[in-house]
Residue, then its C-alpha position, 0 to 999 in steps of 0.5 A: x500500500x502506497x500514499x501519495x499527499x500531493x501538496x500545492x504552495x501556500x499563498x505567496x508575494x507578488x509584493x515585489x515585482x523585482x523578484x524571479x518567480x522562483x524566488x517568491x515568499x509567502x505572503x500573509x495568508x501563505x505564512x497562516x494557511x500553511x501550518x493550518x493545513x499541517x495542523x489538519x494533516x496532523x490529525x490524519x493518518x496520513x503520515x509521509x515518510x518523505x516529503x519532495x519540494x520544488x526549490x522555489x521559495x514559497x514551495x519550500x517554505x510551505x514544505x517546511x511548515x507543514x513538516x515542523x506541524x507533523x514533526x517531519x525532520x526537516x533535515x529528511x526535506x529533498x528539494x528537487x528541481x524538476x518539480x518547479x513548475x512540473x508537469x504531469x509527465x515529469x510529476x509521474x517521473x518524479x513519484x517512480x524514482x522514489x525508493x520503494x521502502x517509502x509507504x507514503x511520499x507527500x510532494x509540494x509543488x505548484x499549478x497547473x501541473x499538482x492539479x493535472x495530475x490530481x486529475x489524473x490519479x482521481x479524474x474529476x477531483x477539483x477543477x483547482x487545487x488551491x494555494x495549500x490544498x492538497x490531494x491524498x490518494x491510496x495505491x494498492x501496489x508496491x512500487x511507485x511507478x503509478x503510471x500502470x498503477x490500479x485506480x487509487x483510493x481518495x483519502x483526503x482533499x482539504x484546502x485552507x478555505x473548506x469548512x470543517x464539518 
């Protein structure tokens, strides 16, 4: 049994018009709605044994935020480039190079790509992924090559903005 947590950044800056994208910081919003949404993974089962960040700034903050609010290492955080702005080819890509001793890998990354691909794993899920929303889904399988993988279990999508019931 496989988990992958599909996480978008939290809300970041455009305060700063000189900046690269790349290098964005989370804004106001961002900087709460992240350790909400660590808090509320908190109280799930869903426990990632690696967490995989795009390296821009707002992806990796909200990474680091959400893995202080489920007591993730942060020394275990991996930054990998090929998730900034990835698309879906290269999110599949990603998720099957992944160590099969892995149960449950949680990756942070940005739109459209995260929500393309959500779609992908679970057609129809949501039109948008929201800033620090985020999509868990359940494999049946023992590898993470989820391109031939059975259709996936949905466990959770919430997002800063859901109320809770």
């Amino acid at each position: 049994m496989k988990t992958l947590t599909i996480l978008r950044h939290a809300k970041s800056s455009w305060k700063d018009p000189t900046l690269a994208d790349r290098d964005r910081p989370l804004n106001k919003r961002g900087k709460r709605d992240a350790p909400v949404m660590g808090q509320r993974l908190n109280q799930t089962t869903i426990r990632p044994s690696l967490i995989i960040s795009s390296p821009a700034v707002r992806a990796w903050t909200t990474a680091k935020i959400v893995a202080r609010e489920i007591s993730y290492p942060k020394e275990f955080l991996q930054r990998e480039k090929r998730l900034y702005m990835a698309g879906v080819n290269t999110l599949f890509d990603v998720v099957a190079e992944q160590d099969d001793g892995f149960n449950s890998i949680m990756i942070v990354g940005h739109n459209p790509g995260l929500t393309e691909f959500a779609n992908e794993l679970v057609p129809g899920v949501t039109a948008n992924i929201p800033t620090c929303g985020l999509v868990a889904v359940e494999f049946e399988i023992d590898g993470w090559d989820l391109r031939s993988a059975p259709a996936p279990r949905l466990v959770l999508y919430d997002y800063p903005k859901r109320v809770l019931g």
